[in-house]
N, C-alpha and C positions, 0 to 999 in steps of 0.2 A: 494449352489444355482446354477442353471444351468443357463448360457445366452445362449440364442437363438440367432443364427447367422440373418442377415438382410437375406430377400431373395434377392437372385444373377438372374438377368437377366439369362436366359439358352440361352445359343448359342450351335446354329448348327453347325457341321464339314464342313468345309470349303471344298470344292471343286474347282481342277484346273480350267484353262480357257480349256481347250482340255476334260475333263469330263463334264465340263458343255456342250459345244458345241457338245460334240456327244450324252447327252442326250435329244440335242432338234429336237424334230418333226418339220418336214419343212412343213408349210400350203397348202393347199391342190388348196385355188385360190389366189388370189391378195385380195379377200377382206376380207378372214377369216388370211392374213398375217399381220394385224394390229394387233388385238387379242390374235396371236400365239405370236407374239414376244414381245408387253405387259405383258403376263400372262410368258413367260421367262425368262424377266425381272425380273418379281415381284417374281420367284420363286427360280428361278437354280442360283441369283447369292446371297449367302447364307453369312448373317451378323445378325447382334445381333441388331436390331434399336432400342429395348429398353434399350441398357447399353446407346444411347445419352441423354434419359431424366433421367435415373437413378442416373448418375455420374454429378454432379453438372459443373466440370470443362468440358465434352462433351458438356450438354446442351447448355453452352456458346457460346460450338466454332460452335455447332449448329445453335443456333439463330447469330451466325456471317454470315456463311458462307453463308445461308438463304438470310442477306441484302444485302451481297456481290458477288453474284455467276456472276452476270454481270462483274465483275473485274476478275484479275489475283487475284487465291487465293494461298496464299503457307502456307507451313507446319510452315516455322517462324512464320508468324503471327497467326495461328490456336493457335499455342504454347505458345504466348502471352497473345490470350486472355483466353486460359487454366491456365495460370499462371503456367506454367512448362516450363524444360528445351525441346528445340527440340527435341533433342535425344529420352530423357524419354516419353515425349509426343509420339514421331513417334511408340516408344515401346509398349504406356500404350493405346494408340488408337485401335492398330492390335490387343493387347492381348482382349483387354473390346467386340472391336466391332466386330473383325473376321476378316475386312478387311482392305489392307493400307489405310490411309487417301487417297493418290491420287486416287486409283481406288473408294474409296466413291465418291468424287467429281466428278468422270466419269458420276458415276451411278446418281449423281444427275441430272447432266448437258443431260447424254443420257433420263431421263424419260422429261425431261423440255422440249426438242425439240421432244419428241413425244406426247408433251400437246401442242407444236405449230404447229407441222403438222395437227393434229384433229383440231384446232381451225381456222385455215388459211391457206390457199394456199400463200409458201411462195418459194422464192427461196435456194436452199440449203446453200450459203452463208449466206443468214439473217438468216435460223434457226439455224446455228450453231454459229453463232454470239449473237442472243438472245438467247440460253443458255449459254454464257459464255464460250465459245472454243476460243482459240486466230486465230486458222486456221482452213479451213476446212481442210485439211489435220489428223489431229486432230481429230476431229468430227467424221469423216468419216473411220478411224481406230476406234475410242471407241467404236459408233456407232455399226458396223458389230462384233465386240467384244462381246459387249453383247447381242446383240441381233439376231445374226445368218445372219442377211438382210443387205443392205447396206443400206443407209437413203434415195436414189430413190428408193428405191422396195417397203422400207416401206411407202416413202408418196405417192406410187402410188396406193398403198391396202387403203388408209384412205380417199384418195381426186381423185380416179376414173376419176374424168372429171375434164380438166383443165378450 
């Protein structure tokens, strides 16, 4: 009798930060640069999001990190509520999903504060504080990391007129 394997999420080949960033096209005005760097986001920075609902112990730290993304999130507690060791966790995260745990939480925290730029005219210290950054400093590195722009270019292509 033959068992059939479950199906495995398929992940993409991971690509550096320097391959991604040189395969991104630089917008052509201020207002197609909201767009550009949205759709670069969602595309060039390449992870598995369906091994978080697949794997019982990701889904978790998923719907944690979800309640908690206003807080300082760290890898202990992800691993906790994984019910695994850090380590293994930090290991069995990269392997499932493509990427470290921290750079996910980048990419969380950098799509959050480009759903508050769209949403509100804010100061760059509240939007990187309402997504969950301890500094702009911070923000403002993950920020132009993934997405090519710095976080004034981009909320000036989204909100034109102050």
């Amino acid at each position: 009798m033959s068992h059939s394997q479950p199906l495995m999420p398929q992940k993409r080949p991971i690509q550096t930060s320097r391959s991604r960033l040189s395969s991104f096209q630089a917008p052509t005005s201020l207002h197609s640069m909201a767009d550009a760097s949205d759709s670069f986001l969602r595309t060039s920075t390449t992870f598995n999001a369906a091994a978080l609902r697949y794997y019982p112990a990701l889904d978790r730290v998923e719907h944690y990190v979800n309640e908690h993304m206003r807080e300082r999130v760290t890898l202990q507690a992800a691993a906790g509520v994984a019910r695994l060791e850090r380590k293994y966790f930090s290991a069995f995260f990269r392997s499932k999903v493509g990427v470290t745990f921290r750079d996910w939480i980048a990419m969380l925290r950098v799509r959050r504060a480009m759903d508050v730029m769209r949403a509100r005219r804010a100061s760059i210290p509240q939007i990187a504080f309402a997504a969950g950054f301890a500094d702009v400093r911070s923000f403002e590195r993950a920020f132009k990391k993934l997405t090519g722009v710095t976080p004034q270019t981009f909320r000036a292509g989204v909100n034109p007129h102050p």
